[in-house]
GUDRENLUM-861315 format. One record per residue (C-alpha): x, y, z. Coordinates in Angstrom, 1 decimal, always signed. Example, Ala and Ser with C-alpha at 12.3 -4.5 7.8 and 13.67 -1.06 7.14 Angstrom:
REM residues 2
+--------+--------+--------+
:      x :      y :      z :
+--------+--------+--------+
:  +12.3 :   -4.5 :   +7.8 :
:  +13.7 :   -1.1 :   +7.1 :
+--------+--------+--------+
//
This chain:
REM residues 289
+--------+--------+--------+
:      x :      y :      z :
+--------+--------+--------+
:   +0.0 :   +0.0 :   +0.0 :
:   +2.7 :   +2.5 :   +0.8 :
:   +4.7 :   +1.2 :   -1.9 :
:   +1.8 :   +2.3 :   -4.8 :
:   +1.0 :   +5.2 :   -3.3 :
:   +4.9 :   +6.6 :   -2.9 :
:   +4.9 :   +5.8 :   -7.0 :
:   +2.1 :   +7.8 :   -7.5 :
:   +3.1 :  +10.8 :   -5.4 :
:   +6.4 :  +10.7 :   -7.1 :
:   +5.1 :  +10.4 :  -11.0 :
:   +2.9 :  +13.6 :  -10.0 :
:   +5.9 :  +15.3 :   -8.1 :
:   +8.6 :  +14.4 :  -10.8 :
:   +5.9 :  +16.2 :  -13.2 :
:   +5.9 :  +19.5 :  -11.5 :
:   +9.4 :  +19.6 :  -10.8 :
:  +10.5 :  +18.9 :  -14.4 :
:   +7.6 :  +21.8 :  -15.6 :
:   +9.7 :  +24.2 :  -13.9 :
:  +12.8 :  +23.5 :  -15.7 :
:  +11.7 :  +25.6 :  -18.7 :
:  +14.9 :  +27.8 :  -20.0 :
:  +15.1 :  +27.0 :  -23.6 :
:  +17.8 :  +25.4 :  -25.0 :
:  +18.6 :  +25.2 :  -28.9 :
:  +17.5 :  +22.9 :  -31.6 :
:  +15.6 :  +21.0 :  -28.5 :
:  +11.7 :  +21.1 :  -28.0 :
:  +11.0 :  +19.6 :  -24.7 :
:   +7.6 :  +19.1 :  -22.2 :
:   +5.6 :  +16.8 :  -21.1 :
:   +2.0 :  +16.3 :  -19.1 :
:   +1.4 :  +14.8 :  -15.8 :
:   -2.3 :  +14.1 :  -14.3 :
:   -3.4 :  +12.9 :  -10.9 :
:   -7.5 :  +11.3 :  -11.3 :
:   -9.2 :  +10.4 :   -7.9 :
:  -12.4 :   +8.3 :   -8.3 :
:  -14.4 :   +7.6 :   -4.9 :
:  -18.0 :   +6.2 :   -4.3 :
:  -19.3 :   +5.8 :   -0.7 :
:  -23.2 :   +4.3 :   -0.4 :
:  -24.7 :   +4.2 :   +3.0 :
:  -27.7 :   +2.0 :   +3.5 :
:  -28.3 :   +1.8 :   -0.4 :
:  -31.2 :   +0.1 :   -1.7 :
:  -30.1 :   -0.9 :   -4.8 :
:  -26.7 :   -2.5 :   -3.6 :
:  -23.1 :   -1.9 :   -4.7 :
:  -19.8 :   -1.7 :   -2.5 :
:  -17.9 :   +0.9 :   -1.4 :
:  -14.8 :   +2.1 :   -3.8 :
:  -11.7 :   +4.0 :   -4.2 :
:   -9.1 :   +4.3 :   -7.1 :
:   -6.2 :   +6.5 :   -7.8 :
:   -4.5 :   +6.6 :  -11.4 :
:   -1.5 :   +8.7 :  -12.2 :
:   +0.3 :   +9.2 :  -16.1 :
:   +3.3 :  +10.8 :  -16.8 :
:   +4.2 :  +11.9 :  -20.6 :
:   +7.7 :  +13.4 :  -21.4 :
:   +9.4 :  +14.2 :  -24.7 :
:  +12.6 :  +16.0 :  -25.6 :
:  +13.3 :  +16.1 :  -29.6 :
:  +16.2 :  +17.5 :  -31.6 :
:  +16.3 :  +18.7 :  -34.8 :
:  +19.4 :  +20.6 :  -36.2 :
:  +20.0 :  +20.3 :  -40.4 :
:  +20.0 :  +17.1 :  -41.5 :
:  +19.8 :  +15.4 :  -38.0 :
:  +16.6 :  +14.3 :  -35.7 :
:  +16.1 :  +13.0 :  -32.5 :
:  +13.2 :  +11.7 :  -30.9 :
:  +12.6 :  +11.0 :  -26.9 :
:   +9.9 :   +9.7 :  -24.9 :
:   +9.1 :   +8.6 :  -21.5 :
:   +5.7 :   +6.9 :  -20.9 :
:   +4.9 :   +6.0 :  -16.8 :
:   +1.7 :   +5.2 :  -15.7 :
:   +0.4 :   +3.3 :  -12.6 :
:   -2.8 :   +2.9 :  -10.9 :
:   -4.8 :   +1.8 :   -7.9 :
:   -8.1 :   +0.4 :   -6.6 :
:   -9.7 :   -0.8 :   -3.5 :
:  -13.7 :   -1.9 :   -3.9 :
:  -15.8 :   -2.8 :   -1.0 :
:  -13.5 :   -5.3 :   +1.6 :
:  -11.2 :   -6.3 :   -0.5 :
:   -7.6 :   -5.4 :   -0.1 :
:   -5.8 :   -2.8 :   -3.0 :
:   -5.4 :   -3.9 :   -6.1 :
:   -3.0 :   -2.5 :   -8.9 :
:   -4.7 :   -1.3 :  -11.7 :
:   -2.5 :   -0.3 :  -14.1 :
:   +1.0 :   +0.3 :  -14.9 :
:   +3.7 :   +1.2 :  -17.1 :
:   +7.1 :   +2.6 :  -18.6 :
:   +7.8 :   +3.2 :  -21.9 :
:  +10.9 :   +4.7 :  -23.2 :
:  +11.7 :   +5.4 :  -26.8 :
:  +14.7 :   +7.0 :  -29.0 :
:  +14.4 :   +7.4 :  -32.5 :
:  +17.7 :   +9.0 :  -34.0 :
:  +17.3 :   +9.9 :  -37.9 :
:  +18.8 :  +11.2 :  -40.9 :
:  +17.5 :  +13.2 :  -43.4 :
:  +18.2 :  +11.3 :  -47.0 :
:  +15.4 :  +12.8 :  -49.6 :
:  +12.2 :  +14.9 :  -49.4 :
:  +10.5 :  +13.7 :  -46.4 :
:  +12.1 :  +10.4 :  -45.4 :
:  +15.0 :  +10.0 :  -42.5 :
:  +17.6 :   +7.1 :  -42.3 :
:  +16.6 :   +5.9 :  -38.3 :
:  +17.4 :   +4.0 :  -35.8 :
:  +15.0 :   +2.9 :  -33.0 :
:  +15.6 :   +1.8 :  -29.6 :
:  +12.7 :   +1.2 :  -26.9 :
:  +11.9 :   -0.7 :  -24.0 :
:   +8.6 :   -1.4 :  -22.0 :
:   +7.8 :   -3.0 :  -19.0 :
:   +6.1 :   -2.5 :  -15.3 :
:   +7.0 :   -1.3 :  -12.0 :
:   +5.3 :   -3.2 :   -9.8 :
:   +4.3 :   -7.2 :   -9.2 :
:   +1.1 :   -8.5 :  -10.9 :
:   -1.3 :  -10.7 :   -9.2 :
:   -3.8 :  -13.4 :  -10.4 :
:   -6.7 :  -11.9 :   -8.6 :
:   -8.9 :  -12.9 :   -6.5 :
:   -5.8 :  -14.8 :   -5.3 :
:   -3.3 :  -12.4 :   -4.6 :
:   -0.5 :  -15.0 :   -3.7 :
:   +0.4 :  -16.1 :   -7.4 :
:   +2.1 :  -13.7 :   -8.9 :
:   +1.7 :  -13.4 :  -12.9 :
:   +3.9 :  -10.5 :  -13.9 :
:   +7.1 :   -8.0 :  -12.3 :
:   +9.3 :   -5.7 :  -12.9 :
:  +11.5 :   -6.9 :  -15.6 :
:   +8.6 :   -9.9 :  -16.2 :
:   +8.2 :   -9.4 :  -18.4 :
:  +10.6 :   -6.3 :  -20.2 :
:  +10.6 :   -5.5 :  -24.3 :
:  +13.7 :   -4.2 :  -25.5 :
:  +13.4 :   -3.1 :  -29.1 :
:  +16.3 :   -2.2 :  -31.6 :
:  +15.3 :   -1.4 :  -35.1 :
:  +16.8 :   +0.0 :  -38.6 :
:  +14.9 :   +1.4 :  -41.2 :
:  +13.2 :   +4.2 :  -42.8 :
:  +11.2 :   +7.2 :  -41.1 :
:   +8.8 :   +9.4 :  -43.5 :
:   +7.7 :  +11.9 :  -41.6 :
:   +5.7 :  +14.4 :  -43.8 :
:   +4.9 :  +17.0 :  -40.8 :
:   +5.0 :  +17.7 :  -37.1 :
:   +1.7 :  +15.5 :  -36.3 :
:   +2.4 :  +12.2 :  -37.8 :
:   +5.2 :   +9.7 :  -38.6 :
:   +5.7 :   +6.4 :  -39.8 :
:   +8.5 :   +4.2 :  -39.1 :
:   +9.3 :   +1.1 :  -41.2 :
:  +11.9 :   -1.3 :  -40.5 :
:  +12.8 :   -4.8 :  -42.3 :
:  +15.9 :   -5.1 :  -39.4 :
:  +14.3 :   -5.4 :  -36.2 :
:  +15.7 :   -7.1 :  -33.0 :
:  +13.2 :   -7.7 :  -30.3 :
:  +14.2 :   -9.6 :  -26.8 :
:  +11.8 :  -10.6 :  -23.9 :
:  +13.1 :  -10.8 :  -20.7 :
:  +11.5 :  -12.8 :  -17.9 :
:  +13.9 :  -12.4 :  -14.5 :
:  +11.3 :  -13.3 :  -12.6 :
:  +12.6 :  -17.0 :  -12.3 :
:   +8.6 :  -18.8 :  -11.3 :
:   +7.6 :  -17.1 :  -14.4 :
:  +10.9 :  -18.2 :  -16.5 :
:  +10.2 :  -21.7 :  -15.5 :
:   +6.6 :  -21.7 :  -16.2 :
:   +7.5 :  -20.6 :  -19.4 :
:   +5.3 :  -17.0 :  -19.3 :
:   +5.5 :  -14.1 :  -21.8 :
:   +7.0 :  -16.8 :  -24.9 :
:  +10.3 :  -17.6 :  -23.4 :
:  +11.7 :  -21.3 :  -22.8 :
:  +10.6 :  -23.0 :  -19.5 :
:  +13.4 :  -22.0 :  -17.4 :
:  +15.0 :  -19.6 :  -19.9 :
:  +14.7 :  -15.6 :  -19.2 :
:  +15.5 :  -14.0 :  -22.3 :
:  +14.1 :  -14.8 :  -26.2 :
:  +15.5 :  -13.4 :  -28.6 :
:  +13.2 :  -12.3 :  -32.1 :
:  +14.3 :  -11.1 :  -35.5 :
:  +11.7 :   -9.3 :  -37.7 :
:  +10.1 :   -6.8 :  -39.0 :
:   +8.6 :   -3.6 :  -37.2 :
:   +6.7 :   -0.5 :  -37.9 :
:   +5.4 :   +2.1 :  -35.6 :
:   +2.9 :   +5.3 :  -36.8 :
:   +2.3 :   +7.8 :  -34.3 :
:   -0.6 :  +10.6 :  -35.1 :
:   -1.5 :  +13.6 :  -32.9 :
:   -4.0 :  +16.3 :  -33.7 :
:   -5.4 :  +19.4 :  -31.6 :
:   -9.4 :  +18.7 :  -32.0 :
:  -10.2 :  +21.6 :  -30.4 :
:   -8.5 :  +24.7 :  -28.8 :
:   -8.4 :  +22.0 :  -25.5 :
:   -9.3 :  +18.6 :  -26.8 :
:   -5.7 :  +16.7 :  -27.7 :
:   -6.3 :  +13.4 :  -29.6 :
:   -3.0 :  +10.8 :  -30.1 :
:   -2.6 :   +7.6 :  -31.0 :
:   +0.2 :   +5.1 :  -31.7 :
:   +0.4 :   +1.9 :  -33.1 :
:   +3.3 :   -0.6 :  -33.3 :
:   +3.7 :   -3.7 :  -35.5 :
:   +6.2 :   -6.6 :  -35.4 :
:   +6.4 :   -9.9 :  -37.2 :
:   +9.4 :  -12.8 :  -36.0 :
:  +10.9 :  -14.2 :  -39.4 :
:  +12.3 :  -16.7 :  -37.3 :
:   +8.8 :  -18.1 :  -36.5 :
:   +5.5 :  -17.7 :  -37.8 :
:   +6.2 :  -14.6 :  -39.4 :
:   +2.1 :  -14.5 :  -40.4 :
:   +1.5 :  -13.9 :  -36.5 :
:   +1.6 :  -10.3 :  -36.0 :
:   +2.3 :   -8.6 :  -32.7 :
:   -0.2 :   -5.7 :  -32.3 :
:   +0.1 :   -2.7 :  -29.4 :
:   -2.3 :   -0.1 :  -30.3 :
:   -2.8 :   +3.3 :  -27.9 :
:   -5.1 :   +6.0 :  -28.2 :
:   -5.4 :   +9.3 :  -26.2 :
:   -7.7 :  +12.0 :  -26.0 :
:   -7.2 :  +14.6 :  -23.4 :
:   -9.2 :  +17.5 :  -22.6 :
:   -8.3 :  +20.8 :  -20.9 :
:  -11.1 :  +22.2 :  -18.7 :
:   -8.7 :  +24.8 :  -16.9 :
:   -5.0 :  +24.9 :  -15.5 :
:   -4.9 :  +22.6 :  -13.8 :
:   -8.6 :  +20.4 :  -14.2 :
:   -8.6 :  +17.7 :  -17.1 :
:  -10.3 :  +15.0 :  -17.9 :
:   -8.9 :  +12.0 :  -20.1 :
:   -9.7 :   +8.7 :  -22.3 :
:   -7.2 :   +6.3 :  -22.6 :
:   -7.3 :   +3.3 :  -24.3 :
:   -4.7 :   +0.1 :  -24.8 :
:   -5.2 :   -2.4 :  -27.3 :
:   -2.2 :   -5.7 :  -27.3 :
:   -2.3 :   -9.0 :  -28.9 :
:   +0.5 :  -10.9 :  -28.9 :
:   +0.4 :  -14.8 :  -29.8 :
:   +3.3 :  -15.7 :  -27.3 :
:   +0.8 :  -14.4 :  -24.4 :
:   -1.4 :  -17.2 :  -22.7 :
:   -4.5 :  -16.1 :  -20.8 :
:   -6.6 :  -18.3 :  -18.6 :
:  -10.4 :  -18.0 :  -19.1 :
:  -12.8 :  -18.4 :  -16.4 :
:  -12.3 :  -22.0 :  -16.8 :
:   -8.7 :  -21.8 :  -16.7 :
:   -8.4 :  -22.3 :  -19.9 :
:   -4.8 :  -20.6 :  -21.9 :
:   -5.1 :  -19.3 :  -24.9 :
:   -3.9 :  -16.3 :  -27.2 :
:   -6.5 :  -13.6 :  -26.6 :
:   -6.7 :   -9.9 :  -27.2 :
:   -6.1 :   -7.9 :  -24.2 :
:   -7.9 :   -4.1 :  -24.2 :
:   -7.7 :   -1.7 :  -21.4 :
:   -9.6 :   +1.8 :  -21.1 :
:   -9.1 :   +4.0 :  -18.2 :
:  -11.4 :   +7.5 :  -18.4 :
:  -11.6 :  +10.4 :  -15.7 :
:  -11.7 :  +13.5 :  -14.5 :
:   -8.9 :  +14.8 :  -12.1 :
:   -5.8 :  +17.5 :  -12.0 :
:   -3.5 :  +17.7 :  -14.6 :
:   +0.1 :  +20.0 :  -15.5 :
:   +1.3 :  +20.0 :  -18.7 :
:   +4.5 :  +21.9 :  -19.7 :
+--------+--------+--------+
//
């Protein structure tokens, strides 16, 4: 419990502090966002039932980007992590996440760039199969993505690019070792790390729907040569984010992943490749910079 809620406090504080840090410096654009959403419901002798709940959710977004002649590159840092408690049960995690990504490019003719792509994904925090909250399905570094790519970058404009790469290097780590040797997230039973060679693309698109309303929304491909090239790994995030003053906002957030090497257990307990979507909407205080 004090664990989550020190990660939230800190997301939110590391926001603020970095918003402060605003002297310009050349050929960089830098910023980011920060939110804090509070949900609460409390009945009292309610006659048409429910329980009792509280969640907390906090998202960080950073960017820094260079761009000098010929040269570009591209930063990010994703966190996100969430809480809930409903009724008597004990708190849950709801969400969470960190993403980091580095795109460096050349410019080589009209609007394409010669890039280079590194990123890596994983969570902060362990993951329970819940109700039971003693078998632990996920941890920090199980699993982790780390992403190297080469290809192409056509980037006609400030709101949208697409990467395309035939070179792409993708390892899964597992150093959870129960997880290793259960053979979770595609890796061997008792291995930690798989390696995959493929293909990858990534398209990122943001617009300004309104003088307040943000929409963005990124999707990333990738298809192992090695093995069953046909079976495509899909993550697919959108984001719309609306300003209602300085420091109010209200959000939608959605996550869309398949990924064939992923087993999930139905309510049978049955394993199978499924598609896993997440959406997280609310209202709470927000700091952008």
């Amino acid at each position: 419990m004090k664990k989550t809620i020190t990660i939230l406090l800190i997301l939110f504080a590391f926001t603020s502090i970095q918003a402060q840090q605003d002297e310009p410096v050349k050929n960089w654009t830098k910023g980011g966002s920060g939110s804090l959403m509070i949900n609460q419901l409390t009945l009292t002798n309610w006659a048409a039932g429910g329980e009792n709940s509280i969640s907390v959710n906090g998202m960080f977004n950073l960017f820094a980007n260079y761009k000098k002649d010929k040269t570009t590159w591209d930063n990010t840092l994703d966190l996100a992590y969430g809480i809930i408690k409903q009724g008597d049960a004990d708190m849950r995690k709801a969400d969470d996440r960190i993403e980091l990504s580095s795109k460096y490019g050349r410019h080589a003719f009209e609007n394409w760039y010669y890039s280079g792509l590194l990123s890596f994904k994983s969570q902060m925090n362990d993951g329970f199969k819940y109700p039971n909250d003693s078998v632990r399905i996920s941890a920090f570094l199980a699993p982790a993505y780390l992403t190297a790519s080469l290809g192409m970058d056509f980037k006609p404009n400030a709101n949208f690019s697409m990467f395309i790469s035939p070179l792409t290097g993708k390892t899964t780590f597992v150093m959870a070792q129960e997880l290793a040797d259960a053979g979770a997230f595609g890796v061997g039973p008792g291995e930690n790390i798989r390696f995959e060679f493929g293909g990858f693309a990534k398209f990122m698109y943001k617009k300004d729907l309104g003088k307040n309303v943000n929409f963005l929304t990124k999707l990333d491909l990738f298809s192992n040569y090695l093995e069953n090239p046909s079976w495509i790994d899909v993550n697919w995030e959108v984001l719309i984010a609306m300003k209602i003053n300085k420091y109010i906002s209200a959000s939608i957030n959605s996550l869309l992943i398949y990924d064939k090497d992923i087993m999930i257990a139905d309510e049978t307990g049955v394993e199978k490749d499924r598609v896993q979507f997440k959406e997280l909407v609310g209202v709470g205080f927000s700091y952008k910079f």
